[in-house]
C-alpha positions in Angstrom: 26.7 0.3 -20.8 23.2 0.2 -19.6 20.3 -0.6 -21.8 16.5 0.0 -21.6 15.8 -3.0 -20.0 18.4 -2.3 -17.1 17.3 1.1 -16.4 13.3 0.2 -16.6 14.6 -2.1 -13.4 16.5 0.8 -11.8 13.9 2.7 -11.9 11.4 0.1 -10.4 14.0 -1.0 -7.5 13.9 3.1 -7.1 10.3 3.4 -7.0 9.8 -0.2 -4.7 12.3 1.5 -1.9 10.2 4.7 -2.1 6.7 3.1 -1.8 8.6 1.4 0.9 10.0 4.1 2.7 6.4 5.7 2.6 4.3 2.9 4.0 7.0 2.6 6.9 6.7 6.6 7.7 2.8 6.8 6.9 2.2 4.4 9.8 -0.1 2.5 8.6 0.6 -1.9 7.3 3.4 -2.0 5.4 2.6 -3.5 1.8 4.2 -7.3 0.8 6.2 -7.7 -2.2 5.1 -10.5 -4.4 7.1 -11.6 -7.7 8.5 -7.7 -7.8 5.0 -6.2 -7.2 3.8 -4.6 -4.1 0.5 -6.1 -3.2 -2.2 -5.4 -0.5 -0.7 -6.6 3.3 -4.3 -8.4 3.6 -5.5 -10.6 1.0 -1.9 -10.4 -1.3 -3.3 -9.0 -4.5 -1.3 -6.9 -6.6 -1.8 -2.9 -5.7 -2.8 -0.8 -8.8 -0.1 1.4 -9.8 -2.9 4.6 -10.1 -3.2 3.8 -6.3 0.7 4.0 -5.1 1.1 7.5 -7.1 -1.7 9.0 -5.5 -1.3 7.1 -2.4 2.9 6.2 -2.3 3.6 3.5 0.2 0.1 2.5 0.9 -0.3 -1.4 1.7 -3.2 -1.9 1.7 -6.1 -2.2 -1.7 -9.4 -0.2 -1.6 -11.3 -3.2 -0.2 -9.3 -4.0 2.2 -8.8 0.1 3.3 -12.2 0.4 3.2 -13.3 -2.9 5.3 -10.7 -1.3 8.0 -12.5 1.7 7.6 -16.0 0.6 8.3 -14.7 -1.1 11.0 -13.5 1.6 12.1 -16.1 4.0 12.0 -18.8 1.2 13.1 -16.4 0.8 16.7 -16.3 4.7 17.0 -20.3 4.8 16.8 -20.3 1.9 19.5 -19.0 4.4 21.4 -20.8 6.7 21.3 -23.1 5.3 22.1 -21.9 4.2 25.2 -21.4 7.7 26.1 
């Protein structure tokens, strides 16, 4: 028989495999698992679990998405620029 404890672990392996599978189809960096905890593929810290429901799979924190955001947005308006 299974107690609480086994099933709270089911259910995280469960959840692990489907931020997983999420990051890998989403495209995007694929997040690292530290200690049991998926955690930002930049800097390593641990990714908030408010941010993986309403972003499953995502491997990357707010800072970091965001500095690869402004990064991208400043390249784009080099650009232009250019244009």
């Amino acid at each position: 028989m299974s107690d609480d404890a086994d099933k709270a672990q089911i259910h995280e392996a469960e959840f692990l495999a489907r931020s997983m599978a999420g990051a890998k189809s989403a495209g995007g960096p694929e997040p690292v698992v530290i200690d049991g905890a998926l955690c930002c593929a930049e800097c390593e810290t641990k990714i908030p679990p408010a941010r993986l429901a309403a972003r499953p799979g995502v491997g990357l924190c707010v800072a970091c998405q965001e500095e690869l955001e402004k990064g991208a947005r400043e390249s784009g308006e080099r650009e232009k620029t250019r244009e």
